[in-house]
VOGU-3710 file (C-alpha; in Angstrom, 3 decimals, decimal comma):
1> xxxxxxxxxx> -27,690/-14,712/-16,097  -25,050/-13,077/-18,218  -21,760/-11,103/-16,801  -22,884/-8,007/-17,888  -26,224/-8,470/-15,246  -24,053/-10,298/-13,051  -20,960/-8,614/-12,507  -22,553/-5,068/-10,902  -24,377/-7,386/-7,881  -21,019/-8,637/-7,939
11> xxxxxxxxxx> -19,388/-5,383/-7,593  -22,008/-3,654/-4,812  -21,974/-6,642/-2,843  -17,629/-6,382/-2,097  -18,322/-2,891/-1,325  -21,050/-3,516/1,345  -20,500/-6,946/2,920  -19,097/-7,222/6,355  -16,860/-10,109/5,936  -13,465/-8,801/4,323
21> xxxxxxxxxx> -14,893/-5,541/2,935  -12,424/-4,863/-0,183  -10,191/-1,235/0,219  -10,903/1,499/-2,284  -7,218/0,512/-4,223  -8,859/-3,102/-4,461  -12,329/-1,729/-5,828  -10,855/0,403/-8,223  -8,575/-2,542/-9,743  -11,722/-4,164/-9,781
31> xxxxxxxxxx> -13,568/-1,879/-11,653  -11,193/-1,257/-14,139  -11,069/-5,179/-14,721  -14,710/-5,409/-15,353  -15,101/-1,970/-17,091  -11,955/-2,490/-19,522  -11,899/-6,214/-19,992  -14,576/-8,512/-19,263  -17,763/-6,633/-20,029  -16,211/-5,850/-23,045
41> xxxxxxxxxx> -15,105/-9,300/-23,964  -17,590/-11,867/-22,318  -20,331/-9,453/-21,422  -22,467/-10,905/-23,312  -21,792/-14,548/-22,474  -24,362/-16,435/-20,204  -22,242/-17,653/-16,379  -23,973/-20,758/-16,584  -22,377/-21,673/-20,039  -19,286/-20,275/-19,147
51> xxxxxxxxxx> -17,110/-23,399/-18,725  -12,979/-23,649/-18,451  -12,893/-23,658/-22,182  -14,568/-20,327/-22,345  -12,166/-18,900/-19,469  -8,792/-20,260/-21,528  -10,107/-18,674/-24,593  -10,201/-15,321/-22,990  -6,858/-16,027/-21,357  -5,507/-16,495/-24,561
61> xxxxxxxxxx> -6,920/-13,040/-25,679  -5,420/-11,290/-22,721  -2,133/-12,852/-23,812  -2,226/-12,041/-27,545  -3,537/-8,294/-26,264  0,028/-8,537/-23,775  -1,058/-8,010/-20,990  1,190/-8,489/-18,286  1,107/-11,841/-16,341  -0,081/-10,236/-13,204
71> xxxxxxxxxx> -2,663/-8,129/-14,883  -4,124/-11,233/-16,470  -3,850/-12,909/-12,954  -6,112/-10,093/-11,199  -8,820/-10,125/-14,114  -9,266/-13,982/-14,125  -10,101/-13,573/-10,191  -12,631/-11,048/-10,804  -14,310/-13,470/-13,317  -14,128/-16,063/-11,330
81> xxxxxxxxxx> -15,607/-14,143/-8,481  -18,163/-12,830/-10,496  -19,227/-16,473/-11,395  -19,047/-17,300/-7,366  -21,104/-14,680/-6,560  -24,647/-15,993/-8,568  -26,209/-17,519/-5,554  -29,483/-18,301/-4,590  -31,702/-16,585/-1,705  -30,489/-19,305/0,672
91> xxxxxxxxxx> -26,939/-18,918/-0,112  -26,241/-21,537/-2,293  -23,983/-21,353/-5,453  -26,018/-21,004/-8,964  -23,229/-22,236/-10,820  -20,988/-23,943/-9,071  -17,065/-24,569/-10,500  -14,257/-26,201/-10,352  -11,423/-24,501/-12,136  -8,601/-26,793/-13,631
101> xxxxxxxxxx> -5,925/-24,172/-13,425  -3,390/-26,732/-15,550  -6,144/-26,564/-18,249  -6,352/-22,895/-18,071  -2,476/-22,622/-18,380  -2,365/-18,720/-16,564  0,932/-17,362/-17,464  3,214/-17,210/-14,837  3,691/-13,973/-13,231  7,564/-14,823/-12,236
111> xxxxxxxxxx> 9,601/-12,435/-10,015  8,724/-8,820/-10,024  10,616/-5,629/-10,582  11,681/-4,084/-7,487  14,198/-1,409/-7,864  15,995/-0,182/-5,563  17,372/3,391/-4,136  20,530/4,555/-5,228  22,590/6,844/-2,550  22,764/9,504/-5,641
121> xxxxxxxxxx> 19,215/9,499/-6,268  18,439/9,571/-2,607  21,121/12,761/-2,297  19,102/14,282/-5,410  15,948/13,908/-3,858  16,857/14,996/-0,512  18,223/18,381/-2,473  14,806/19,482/-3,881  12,081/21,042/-2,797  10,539/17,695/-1,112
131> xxxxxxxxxx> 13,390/16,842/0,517  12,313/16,839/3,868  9,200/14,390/2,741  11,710/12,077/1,371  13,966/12,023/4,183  10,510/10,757/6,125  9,768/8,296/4,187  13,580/6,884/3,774  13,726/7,282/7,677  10,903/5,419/8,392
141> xxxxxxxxxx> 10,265/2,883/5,399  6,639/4,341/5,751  4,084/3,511/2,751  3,559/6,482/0,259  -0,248/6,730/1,628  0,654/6,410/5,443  3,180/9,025/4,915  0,933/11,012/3,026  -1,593/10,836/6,196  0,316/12,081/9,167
151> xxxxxxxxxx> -1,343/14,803/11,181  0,571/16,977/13,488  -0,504/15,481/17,420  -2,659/12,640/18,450  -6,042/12,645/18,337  -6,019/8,662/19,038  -8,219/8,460/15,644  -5,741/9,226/13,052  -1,949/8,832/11,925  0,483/11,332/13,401
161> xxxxxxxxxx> 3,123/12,748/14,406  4,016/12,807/18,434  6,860/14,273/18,499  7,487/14,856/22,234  8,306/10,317/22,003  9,479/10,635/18,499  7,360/8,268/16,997  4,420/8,199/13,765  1,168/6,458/15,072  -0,191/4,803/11,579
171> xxxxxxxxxx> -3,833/4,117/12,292  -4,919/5,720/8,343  -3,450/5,681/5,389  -4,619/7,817/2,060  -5,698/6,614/-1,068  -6,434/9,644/-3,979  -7,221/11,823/-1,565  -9,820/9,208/0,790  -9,047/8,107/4,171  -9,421/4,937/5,392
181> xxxxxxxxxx> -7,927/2,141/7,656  -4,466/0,183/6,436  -5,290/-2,921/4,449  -4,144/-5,312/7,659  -4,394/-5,278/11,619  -0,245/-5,464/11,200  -0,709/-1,606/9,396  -1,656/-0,200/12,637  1,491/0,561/14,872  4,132/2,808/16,051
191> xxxxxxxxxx> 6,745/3,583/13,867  10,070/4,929/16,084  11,974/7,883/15,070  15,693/8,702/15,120  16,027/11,748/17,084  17,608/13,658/14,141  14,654/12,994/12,289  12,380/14,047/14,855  13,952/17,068/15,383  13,761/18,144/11,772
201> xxxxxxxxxx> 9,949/17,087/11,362  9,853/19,570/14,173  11,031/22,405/12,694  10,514/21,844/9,475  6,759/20,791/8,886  3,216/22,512/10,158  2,864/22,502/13,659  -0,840/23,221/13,473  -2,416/20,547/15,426  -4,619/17,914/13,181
211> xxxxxxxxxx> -3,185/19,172/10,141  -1,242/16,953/7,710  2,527/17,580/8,607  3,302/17,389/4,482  0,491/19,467/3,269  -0,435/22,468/0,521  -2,748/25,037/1,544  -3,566/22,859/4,647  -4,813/20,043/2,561  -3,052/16,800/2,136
221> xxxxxxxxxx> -0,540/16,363/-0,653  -1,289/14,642/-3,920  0,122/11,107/-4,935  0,160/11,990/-8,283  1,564/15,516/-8,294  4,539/14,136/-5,995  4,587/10,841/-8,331  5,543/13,145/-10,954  7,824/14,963/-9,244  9,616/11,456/-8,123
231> xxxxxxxxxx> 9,646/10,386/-11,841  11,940/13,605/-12,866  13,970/12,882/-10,382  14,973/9,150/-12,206  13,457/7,614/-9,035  10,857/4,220/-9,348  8,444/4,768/-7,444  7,854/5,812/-3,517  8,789/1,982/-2,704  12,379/2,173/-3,332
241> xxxxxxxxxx> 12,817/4,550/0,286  10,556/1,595/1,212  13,099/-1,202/0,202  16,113/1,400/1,534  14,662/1,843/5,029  14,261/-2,119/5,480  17,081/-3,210/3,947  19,534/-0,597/6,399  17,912/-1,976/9,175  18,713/-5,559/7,858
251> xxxxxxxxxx> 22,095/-4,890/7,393  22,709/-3,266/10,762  21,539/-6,086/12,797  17,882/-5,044/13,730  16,151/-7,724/15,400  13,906/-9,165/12,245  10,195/-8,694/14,985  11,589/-4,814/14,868  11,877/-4,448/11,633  8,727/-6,592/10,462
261> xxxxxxxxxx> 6,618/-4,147/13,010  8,117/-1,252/11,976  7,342/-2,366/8,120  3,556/-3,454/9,298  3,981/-6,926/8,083  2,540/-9,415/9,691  4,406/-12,727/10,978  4,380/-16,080/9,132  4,804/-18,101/11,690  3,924/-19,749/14,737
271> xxxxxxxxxx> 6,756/-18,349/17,070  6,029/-14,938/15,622  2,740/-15,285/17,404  4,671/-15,729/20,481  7,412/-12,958/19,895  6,666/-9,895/22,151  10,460/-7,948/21,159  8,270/-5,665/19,228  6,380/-4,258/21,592  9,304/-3,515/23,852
281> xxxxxxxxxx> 9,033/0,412/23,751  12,236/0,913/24,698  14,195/-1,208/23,004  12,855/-0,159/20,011  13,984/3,440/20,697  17,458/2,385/21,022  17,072/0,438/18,037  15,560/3,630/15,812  19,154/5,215/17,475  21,347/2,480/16,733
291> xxxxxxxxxx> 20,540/1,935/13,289  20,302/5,692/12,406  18,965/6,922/8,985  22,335/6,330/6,398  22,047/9,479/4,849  22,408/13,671/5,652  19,444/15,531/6,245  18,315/18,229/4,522  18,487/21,796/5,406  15,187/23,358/6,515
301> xxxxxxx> 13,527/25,145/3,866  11,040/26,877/5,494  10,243/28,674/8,931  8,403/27,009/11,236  4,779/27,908/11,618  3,444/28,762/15,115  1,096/26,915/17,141
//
């Protein structure tokens, strides 16, 4: 059995098994890691044969090719995967391995970038013709494809806006344009709204019910059209009104099971478990009042539509 044979069963199975079925951004990293890398290299190379030696010597290729630490982190999983996933009709592993990861020497990925919002870039972007989107996703500290997803009104299936208790239900999230369910059961939750905010989303955003609230034409916004639009603007990425939304409610005191709900991380501990501040409605309100948004909001660009 060689990769090239192997790594498509590999590749339909992730998509179709029950157990930890993989998200579309996960497939599509995927893909391009068996597409752009190992087919091309090691395609050819049989998985029974392929020992630690043969896994280091592709490392090393990555790293002459520079390729960045993390990149070279994601493909060696897929390989490895792809070897794990040669079983026979009873379940058993065709090739079993262990991996000695000192042998293999994977360079280490180290601390990664994460740059932050600046209170003149977030004026800048607050002035142009998104600003209204950006002052969502700094007030809320939302993900770029949960924001991306909210419908006007609840339809208990969906994430949206319900503005009449100022707060974004995130039950979806968008990915180029596809739909689906947030990567963790910690995605799905209520995300509380200054009143400010509220009000503006109100007035300033479709009121059509089940539409998206930030929407062309009726249809959802692109990623990439408002990545580019970010990137003249001198801002790194949609994750910096990420980091700027959690970090103000850090520095104002929030309790730290607020802010982690609000953010849709999960706990890491054991009394996290056990920690039910979260789900205190009302003390989250007072909370989403308290700590406010740190910045002016825009002025409303365009009438609101009626119902």
């Amino acid at each position: 059995m060689k990769f090239v044979e192997q790594a498509p069963i590999f590749f339909e199975r992730i998509q179709t098994r029950k157990r930890h079925p993989v998200k579309p951004a996960t497939l599509s990293a995927y893909r391009n890691a068996i597409n752009s890398w190992i087919l091309p290299s090691i395609g050819q190379q049989d998985l029974e044969t392929f020992s630690n030696g043969a896994l280091k010597a592709f490392i090393h290729k990555l790293t002459v090719l520079r390729k960045s630490p993390a990149t070279i982190q994601q493909i060696v999983t897929v390989v490895k995967s792809i070897v794990a996933s040669a079983v026979t009709p009873e379940g058993d592993l065709l090739y079993p391995r262990i991996w000695n990861n000192a042998f293999l020497d994977l360079p280490d990925i180290g601390p990664q970038k994460a740059p932050t919002l600046t209170q003149e870039q977030l004026r800048a972007a607050l002035r142009s013709e998104h600003g209204v989107f950006y002052a969502f996703l700094a007030g809320t500290g939302l993900r770029i494809g949960e924001a991306l997803a909210v419908r006007w009104g609840d339809d208990g299936t969906h994430t949206c806006l319900d503005p009449e208790n100022a707060v974004v239900r995130v039950r979806t999230k968008l990915w180029y344009k596809q739909e689906g369910t947030p990567k963790t059961d910690a995605g799905i939750r209520e995300v509380d709204l200054d009143p400010r905010l509220n009000a503006l989303l109100s007035c300033a955003t479709t009121t059509v019910a089940g539409e998206p609230i930030f929407n062309k034409d009726g249809k959802f916004l692109c990623e990439g059209t408002m990545r580019a639009h970010l990137k003249s603007l001198g801002i790194c990425g949609f994750h910096t009104f990420r980091r700027y939304r959690i970090t103000r409610l850090r520095e104002l005191g929030t309790p730290e099971d607020i802010v982690r709900y609000w953010a849709g991380h999960a706990g890491g501990g054991i009394t996290d478990r056990y920690s039910k501040l979260a789900e205190n409605k009302e003390l989250r309100k007072q909370w989403a009042v308290r700590a406010g948004l740190g910045f002016e909001l825009p002025e409303i660009k365009k009438e609101k539509k009626d119902e």
